[in-house]
SEZA-241996 format. One record per residue (C-alpha): residue in three letters; x, y, z. Coordinates in steps of 0.25 Angstrom, whole numbers, padded with zeros to 4 digits, m for minus. Last residue first. Layout:
N
{"ALA"; {X; Y; Z}}
...
END
This chain:
173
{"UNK"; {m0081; 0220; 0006}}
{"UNK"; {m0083; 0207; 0012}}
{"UNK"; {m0073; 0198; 0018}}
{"UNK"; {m0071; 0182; 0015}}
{"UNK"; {m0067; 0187; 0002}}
{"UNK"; {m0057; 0198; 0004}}
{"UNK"; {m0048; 0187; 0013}}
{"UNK"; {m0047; 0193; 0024}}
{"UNK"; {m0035; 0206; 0023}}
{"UNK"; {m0021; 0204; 0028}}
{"UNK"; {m0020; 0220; 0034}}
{"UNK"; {m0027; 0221; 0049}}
{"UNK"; {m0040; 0215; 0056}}
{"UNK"; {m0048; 0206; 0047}}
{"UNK"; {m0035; 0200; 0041}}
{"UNK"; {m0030; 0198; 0057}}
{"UNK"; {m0042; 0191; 0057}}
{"UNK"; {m0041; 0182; 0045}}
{"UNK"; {m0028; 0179; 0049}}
{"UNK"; {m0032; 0173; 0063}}
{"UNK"; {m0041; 0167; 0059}}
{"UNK"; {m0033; 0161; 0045}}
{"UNK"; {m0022; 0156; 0055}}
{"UNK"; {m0031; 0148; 0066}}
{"UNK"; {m0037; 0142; 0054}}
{"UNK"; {m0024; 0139; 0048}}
{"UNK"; {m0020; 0133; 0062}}
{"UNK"; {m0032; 0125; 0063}}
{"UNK"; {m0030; 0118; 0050}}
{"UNK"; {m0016; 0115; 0053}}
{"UNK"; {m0020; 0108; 0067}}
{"UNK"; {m0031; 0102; 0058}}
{"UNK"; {m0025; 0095; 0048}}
{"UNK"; {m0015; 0085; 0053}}
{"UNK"; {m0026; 0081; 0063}}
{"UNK"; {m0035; 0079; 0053}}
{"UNK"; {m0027; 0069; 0046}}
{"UNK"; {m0025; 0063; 0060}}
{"UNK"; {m0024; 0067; 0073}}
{"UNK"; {m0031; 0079; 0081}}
{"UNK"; {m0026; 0080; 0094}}
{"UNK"; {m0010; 0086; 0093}}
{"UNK"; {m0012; 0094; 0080}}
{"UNK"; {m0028; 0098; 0085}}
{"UNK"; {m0024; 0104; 0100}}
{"UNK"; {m0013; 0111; 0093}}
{"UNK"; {m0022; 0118; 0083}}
{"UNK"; {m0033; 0120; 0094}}
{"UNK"; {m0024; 0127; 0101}}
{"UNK"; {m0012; 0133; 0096}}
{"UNK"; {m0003; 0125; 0086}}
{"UNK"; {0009; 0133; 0086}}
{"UNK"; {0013; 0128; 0072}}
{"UNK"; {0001; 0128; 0065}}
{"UNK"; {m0003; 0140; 0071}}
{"UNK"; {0008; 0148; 0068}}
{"UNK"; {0009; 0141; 0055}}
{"UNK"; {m0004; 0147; 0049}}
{"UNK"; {m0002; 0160; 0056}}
{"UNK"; {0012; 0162; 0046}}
{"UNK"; {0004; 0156; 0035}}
{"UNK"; {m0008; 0165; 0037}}
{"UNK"; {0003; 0179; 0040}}
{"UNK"; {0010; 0174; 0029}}
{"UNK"; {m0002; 0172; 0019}}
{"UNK"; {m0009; 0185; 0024}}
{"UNK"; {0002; 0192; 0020}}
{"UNK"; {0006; 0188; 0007}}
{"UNK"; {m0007; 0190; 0002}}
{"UNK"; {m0020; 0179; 0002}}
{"UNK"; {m0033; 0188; 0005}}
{"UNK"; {m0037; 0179; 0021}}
{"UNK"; {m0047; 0170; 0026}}
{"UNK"; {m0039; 0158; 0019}}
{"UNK"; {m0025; 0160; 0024}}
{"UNK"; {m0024; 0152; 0036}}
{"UNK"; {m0035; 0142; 0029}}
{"UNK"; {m0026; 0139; 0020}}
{"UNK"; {m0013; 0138; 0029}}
{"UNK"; {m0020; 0128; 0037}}
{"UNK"; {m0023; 0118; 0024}}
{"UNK"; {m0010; 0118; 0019}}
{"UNK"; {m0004; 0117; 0033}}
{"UNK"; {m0011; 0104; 0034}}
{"UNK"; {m0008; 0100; 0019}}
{"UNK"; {0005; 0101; 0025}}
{"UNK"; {0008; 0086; 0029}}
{"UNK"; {0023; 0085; 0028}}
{"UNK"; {0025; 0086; 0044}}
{"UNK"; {0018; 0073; 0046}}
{"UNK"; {0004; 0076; 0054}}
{"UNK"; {0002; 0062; 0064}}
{"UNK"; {m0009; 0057; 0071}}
{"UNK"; {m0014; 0046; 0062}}
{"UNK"; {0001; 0040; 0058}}
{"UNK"; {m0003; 0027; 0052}}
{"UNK"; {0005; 0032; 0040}}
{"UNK"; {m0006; 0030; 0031}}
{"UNK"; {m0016; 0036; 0041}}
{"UNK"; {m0009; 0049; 0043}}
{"UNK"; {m0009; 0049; 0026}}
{"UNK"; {m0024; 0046; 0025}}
{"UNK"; {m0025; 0058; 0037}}
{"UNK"; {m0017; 0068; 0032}}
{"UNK"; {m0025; 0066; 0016}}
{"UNK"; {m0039; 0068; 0024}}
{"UNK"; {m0037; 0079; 0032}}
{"UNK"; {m0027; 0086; 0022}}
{"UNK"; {m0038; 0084; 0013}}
{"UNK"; {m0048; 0091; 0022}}
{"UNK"; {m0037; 0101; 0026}}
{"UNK"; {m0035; 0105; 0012}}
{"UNK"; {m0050; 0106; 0008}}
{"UNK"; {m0052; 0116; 0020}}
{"UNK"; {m0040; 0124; 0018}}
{"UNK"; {m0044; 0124; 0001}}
{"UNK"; {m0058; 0128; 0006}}
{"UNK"; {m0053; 0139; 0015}}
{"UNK"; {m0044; 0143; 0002}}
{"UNK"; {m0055; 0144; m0009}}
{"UNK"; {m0066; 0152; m0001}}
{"UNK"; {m0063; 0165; m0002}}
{"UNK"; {m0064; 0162; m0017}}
{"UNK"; {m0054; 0171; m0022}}
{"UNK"; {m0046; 0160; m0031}}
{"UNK"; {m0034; 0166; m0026}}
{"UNK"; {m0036; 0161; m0012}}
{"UNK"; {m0033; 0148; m0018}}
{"UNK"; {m0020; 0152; m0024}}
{"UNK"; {m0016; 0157; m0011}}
{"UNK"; {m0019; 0147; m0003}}
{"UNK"; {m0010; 0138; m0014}}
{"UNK"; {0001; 0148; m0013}}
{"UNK"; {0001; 0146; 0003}}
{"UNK"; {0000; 0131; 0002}}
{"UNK"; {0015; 0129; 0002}}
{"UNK"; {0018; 0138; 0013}}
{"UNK"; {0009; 0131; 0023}}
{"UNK"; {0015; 0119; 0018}}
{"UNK"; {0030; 0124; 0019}}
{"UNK"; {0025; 0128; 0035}}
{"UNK"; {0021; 0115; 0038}}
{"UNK"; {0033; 0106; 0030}}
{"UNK"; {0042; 0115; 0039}}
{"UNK"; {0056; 0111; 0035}}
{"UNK"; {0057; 0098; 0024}}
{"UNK"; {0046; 0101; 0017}}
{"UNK"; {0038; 0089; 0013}}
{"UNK"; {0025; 0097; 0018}}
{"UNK"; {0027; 0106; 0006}}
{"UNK"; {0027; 0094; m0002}}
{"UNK"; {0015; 0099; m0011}}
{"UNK"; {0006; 0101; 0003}}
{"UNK"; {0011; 0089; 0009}}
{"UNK"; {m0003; 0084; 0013}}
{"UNK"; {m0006; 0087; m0002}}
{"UNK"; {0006; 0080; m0009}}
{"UNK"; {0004; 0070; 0000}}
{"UNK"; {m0009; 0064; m0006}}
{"UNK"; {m0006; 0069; m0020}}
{"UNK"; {0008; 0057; m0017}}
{"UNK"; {0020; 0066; m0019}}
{"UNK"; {0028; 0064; m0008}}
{"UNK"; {0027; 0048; m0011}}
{"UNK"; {0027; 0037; 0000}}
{"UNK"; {0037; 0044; 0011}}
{"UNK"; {0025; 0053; 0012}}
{"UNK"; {0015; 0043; 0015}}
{"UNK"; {0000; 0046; 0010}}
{"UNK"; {0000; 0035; m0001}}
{"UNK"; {0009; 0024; 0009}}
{"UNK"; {0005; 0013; m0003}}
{"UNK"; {0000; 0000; 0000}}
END
């Protein structure tokens, strides 16, 4: 039987190509912070489209898969509990939702995928409560889900307050 959702089987398996985000989860230094990275011009792209709608869906369709794909691989190994390192589809999926409320510039996508990984890697509660609790596919999505929502609140309302600017189409004129 072949090992389809094991990495040392093939890299470039659709399967893996996805949870590794391309292969920026193969980096060999921060495979987190290069999937974030990496799915940056792709939130961007969809945004372009200007249905305020695109992205939020896109973060949703992500973590759905991500939930599915993360737990057919988790399972293939025997390793239910566990979140390898070069599964980013995570990241992929927080870092959407980060930016989603917001006008894409260059600004609003540092200050969402600077917040994106705070949260990810300081893990306040829930975030940290759902990492250690929460196994499975699902648990490999949820901490990072979390932390994108975390992010794209607390953008959307420093948006509303100061000089990033929400999303033109979630606001009325």
């Amino acid at each position: 039987m072949s090992h389809l959702f094991s990495t040392s089987f093939r890299k470039t398996a659709p399967q893996n190509l996805a949870l590794s985000w391309f292969g920026c989860g193969y980096a060999k230094q921060a495979p987190g912070t290069a999937g974030s990275a990496g799915a940056l011009p792709f939130a961007w792209a969809i945004q372009a489209t200007g249905a305020p709608w695109a992205l939020p869906l896109a973060s949703l369709v992500a973590f759905i898969l991500g939930c599915w794909l993360a737990a057919r691989h988790l399972k293939e190994l025997g390793a239910e509990g566990g979140d390898p390192q070069w599964i980013v589809l995570d990241e992929v999926a927080g870092v959407w939702l980060a930016v989603s409320l917001i006008d894409p510039s260059w600004l609003s996508y540092t200050l969402g995928f600077l917040l994106f990984r705070l949260f990810d890697i300081w893990k306040p509660w829930p975030i940290g409560w759902v990492d250690r609790s929460v196994k499975g596919g699902l648990g490999v999505m949820l901490d990072d889900y979390l932390a994108g929502l975390f992010a794209a609140l607390l953008l959307y309302a420093a948006s509303l307050m100061w000089w990033i600017g929400p999303a033109s189409t979630f606001v009325s004129p």
